[in-house]
C-alpha positions, 0 to 999 in steps of 0.5 A: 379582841375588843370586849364587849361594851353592853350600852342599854340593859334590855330584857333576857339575861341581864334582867337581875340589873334590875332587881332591888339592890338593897335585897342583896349583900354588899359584894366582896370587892377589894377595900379600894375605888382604883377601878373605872366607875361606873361600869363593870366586867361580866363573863358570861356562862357559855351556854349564853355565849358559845364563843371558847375566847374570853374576851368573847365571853366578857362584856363591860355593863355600864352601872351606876354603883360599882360594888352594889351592881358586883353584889347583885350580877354574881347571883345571876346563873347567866353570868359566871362572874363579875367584878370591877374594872379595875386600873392597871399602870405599866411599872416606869423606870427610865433609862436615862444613863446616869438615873441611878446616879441621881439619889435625891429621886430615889436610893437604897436608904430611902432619904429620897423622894419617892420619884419611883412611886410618884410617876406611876400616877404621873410623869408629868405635863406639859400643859404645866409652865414653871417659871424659872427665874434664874441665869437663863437655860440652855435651849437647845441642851438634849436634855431639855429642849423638848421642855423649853416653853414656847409661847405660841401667841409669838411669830420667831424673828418676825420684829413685831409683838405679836401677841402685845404683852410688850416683848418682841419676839419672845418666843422661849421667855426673856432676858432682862439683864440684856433686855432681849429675847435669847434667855439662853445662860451663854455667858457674857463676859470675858472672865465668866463665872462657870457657876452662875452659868450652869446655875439656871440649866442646873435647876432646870433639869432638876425640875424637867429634864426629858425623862425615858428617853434614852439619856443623860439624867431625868427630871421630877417631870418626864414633861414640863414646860419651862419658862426661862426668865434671866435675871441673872449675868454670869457675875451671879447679880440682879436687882429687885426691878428685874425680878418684879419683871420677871415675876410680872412676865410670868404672871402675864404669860401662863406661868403657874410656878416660880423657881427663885433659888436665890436671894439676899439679907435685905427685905424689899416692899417691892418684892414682898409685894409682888409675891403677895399679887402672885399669891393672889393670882394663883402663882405658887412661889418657891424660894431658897433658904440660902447657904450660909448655915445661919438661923433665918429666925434671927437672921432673915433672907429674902424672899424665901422669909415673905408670907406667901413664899415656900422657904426650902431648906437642904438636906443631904443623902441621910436626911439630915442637914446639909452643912451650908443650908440655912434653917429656922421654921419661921421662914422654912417650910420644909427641905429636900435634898440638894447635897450633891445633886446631878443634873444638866449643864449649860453645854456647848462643844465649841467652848470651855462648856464641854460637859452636858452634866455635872453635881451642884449643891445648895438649897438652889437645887433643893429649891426645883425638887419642891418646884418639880413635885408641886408641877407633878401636882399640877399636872393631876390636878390643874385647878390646884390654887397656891395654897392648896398646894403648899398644904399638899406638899407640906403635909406629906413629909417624911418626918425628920429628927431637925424641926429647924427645917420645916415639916420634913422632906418632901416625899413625891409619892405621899402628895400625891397619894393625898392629892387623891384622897383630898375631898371630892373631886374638882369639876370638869367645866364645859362651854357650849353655844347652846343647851344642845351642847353640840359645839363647844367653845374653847378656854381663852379663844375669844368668841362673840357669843355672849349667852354661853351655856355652862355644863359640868357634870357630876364628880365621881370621887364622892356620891354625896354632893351638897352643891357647886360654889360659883363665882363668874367675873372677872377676878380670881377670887374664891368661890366659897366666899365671893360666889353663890352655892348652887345645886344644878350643874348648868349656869347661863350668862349674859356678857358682852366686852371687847375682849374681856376676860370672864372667869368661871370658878367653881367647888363642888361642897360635899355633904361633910362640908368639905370642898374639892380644889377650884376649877376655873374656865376663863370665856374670853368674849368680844363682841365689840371693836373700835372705831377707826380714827381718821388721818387724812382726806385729801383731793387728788386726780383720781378723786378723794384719797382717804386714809385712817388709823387701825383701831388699836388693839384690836383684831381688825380683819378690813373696813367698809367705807361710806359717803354723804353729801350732808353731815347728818344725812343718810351714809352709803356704803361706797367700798363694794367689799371689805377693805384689807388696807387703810386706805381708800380712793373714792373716783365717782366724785364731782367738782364744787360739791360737798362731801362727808366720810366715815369709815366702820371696822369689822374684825375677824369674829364679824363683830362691826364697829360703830362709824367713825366720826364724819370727815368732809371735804369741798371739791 
């Protein structure tokens, strides 16, 4: 049965609410805060409530501080208990067949991740994109396909960029070795090599293989959504322009995480810079460290060596160093496990690719277990920027005897674990029409109202809360040092743009000056659309043929026409309703007379455009 949930604290039994607190002794609560706040469970004595049941008896009382409302309730004779709503989780171990192969997640000796522990806070989400720039992902593998990033602005196999960011039909990424829409690792060439075929599927099932459901092996994410970006034949070569795409592809299209298991002795401005940008952009990426058992401080690789690059190095199932990784704490960040490891295979029963899992090593595939905790990170905390994401991962290491490696191994379980306790808590920002706060207006929809009303409300990991840093335009900068602090939680601009991308970014500070990680809602206003541009005006047996070019870029739902007899004179609507084509033939025209055009647009959000510029014609 439902418990009861008590709304409003009136009179009678639960008078003793209302006493003063401090009169009393902190309760007996157990020494956490892993209960729901802001409430608690009361049972009342059954002369107050005769039902025998339980849950009959239990009712949830909305308090404002947990432990001082457990002190003053248990001193109520009416109330034969209270104590907090504590959480409870299920316990997850998926039945995947060959988990219990998979000793980097978890194993006897603990040399593991802690995968275990960490999905009982997470198991993913797949709100989260990585982008796995690498030899394409098999699509359609069992395993996977439920994890393939789908981007829902693009209309499969239509032959037209729906959403305009310059890639046709781009529904699960692209392929930039073959500048085409299947970034799928089939193989290409007559002779393959099988390893740069199976490399990319091989990382992606590290990351995000389909966990709990029934088969093959699991993912560090149960759910995820991979970004397959190819940049790589099966000859196992690419090129610093692909990458840069790819990079730019990722940025472009939601990606917050790069896999880069790959790279080479040579250092590339190009890409040294593209990395800083993805930096700047919020992107945290991750690079390997290389296989070739050399001293990156002497002998640098790329682009796990550039600043703003996680270098990952291996270890092996007793957490010392794998025998091929490359090492040195100048570009190494920390290691993870990437000796031996099972995960998913390119498959396809009707070639030479018959197994769906197979064991690669390398610090290719230490590189994803970085990428895969940093995306179950994500998924608890969204806002988390790049660098507060490598602070979280690479200050929660295991310890290991090889400072050459970094800060240790990484250790799932432990970021979390620090996530959780890492200052207040990130803000959950609200757009409205109005201060009625009825109707919300959704992140990254455009709409035409340009005077939102911003509300978050308070934090609930922390009490003392000193104020909100806030920052709104149009760049993704730090709040702390761009914006303004503020203590009210309501903020109410005034924007106008054709389809401009404001951002809202906000901390909140605590009373010990430290700040929680950034929120950022982005409010996509569109209150104006182009003009349209003429084509043509000609005279036919029907009257005057007019025809005009679509506002580009734009989101044009049909256009009206207007006609004048004099080029600055008064214009009058002639098409009697909004016009779905770019065309129009005006009949109720005379010979010898003249005439003056010009056409408005209105697209799909109401929003008019001004006239275009007048076109006559002399019958």
């Amino acid at each position: 049965m439902r418990l009861n949930r008590i709304i409003v604290l009136g009179s009678g039994v639960v008078l003793s609410v209302v006493l003063p607190l401090a009169a009393y002794a902190a309760a007996d609560v157990a020494t956490t805060t892993d209960y729901v706040p802001g409430e608690v469970l009361v049972e009342w004595n059954t002369s107050v409530q005769s039902n025998t049941s339980l849950a009959d008896r239990v009712s949830i009382i909305p308090v404002s501080d947990v432990e001082q409302a457990v002190a003053v309730l248990q001193l109520d004779s009416h109330i034969k208990q209270v104590e907090p709503n504590y959480k409870r989780y299920l316990f997850v171990t998926p039945d995947d067949t060959y988990f219990s192969s998979q000793l980097h997640l978890e194993q006897s000796t603990d040399a593991d991740i802690d995968i275990a522990t960490a999905w009982d806070t997470t198991t993913g989400d797949r709100s989260i994109v990585v982008a796995v720039i690498d030899s394409g992902i098999d699509l359609d593998h069992p395993d996977l396909v439920d994890n393939i990033w789908i981007n829902s602005d693009e209309i499969a196999d239509n032959g037209i960029d729906d959403d305009e960011n310059g890639y046709i039909d781009d529904v699960n990424g692209w392929d930039f070795i073959d500048n085409d829409n299947d970034p799928n690792s089939t193989p290409d060439s007559v002779s393959p090599n099988d390893t740069y075929v199976l490399h990319g599927t091989h990382v992606s099932g590290i990351i995000g293989a389909t966990g709990n459901n029934g088969q093959g092996v699991a993912g560090i994410n149960w759910e995820v959504s991979l970004m397959p970006l190819r940049i790589f034949g099966d000859d196992g070569a690419s090129d610093i322009g692909a990458i840069l795409d790819a990079i730019a592809y990722a940025e472009a299209n939601g990606a917050t995480i790069l896999n880069m298991s790959y790279g080479s002795p040579y250092a590339s401005s190009l890409e040294e810079d593209a990395m800083a940008e993805a930096y700047t952009a919020g992107l945290l990426s991750v690079a390997a460290a290389g296989n070739n058992s050399e001293n990156l401080n002497t002998t640098p690789y790329y682009p796990v060596c550039y600043d703003d690059v996680i270098g990952v190095a291996a270890v092996d199932s007793t957490d010392a160093a794998a025998s091929f990784t490359n090492y040195g704490a100048d570009c190494v960040d920390l290691a993870a496990p990437g000796d031996n490891i099972l995960s998913t295979f390119y498959y396809d029963s009707t070639s030479d690719y018959t197994e769906p899992y197979g064991y690669f090593s390398g610090t290719s595939m230490a590189t994803p277990v970085i990428v895969g905790v940093a995306a179950l990170l994500k998924a608890v905390e969204p806002t988390l920027d790049s660098a507060t994401l490598t602070d979280l991962l690479v200050n929660s290491t295991d310890v290991l005897a090889d400072t050459t490696l970094g800060s240790g191994r990484v250790n799932a379980a432990t970021a979390l674990d620090l996530l959780s306790s890492a200052g207040p808590g990130a803000v959950a920002i609200s757009a409205y029409h109005s201060d009625k706060r009825h109707t919300k207006i959704s992140a990254q929809i455009r709409t035409r109202d340009s005077t939102p009303y911003f509300y978050w409300p308070k934090p609930t990991s922390v009490e003392d809360i000193a104020g909100y840093y806030l920052y709104f335009g149009r760049d993704r900068v730090d709040p702390t040092t761009d914006g303004n602090l503020q203590t009210s939680r309501i903020f109410e601009p005034s924007v106008h743009g054709n389809e401009t991308n404001y951002r809202l970014r906000i901390c909140t500070l605590d009373a010990t000056g430290v700040t929680s990680p950034i929120t950022q809602f982005e409010y996509l206003v569109d209150t104006k659309i182009k003009r349209p541009t003429w084509q043509s005006v000609q005279p036919t047996d029907q009257g005057v043929y007019l025809r005009w070019y679509k506002p580009k870029h734009e989101h044009t739902l049909g256009y009206y026409v207007y006609r004048s007899t004099k080029k600055n004179g008064s214009f009058t609507k002639i098409s009697s309703s909004l016009l779905g084509s770019k065309k129009y033939t005006d009949s109720s025209v005379q010979a010898g007379r003249n005439y003056y055009y010009k056409v408005r647009a209105v697209d799909d959000l109401g929003n008019e455009s001004q006239l275009s510029e007048a076109k006559r014609i002399k019958l």
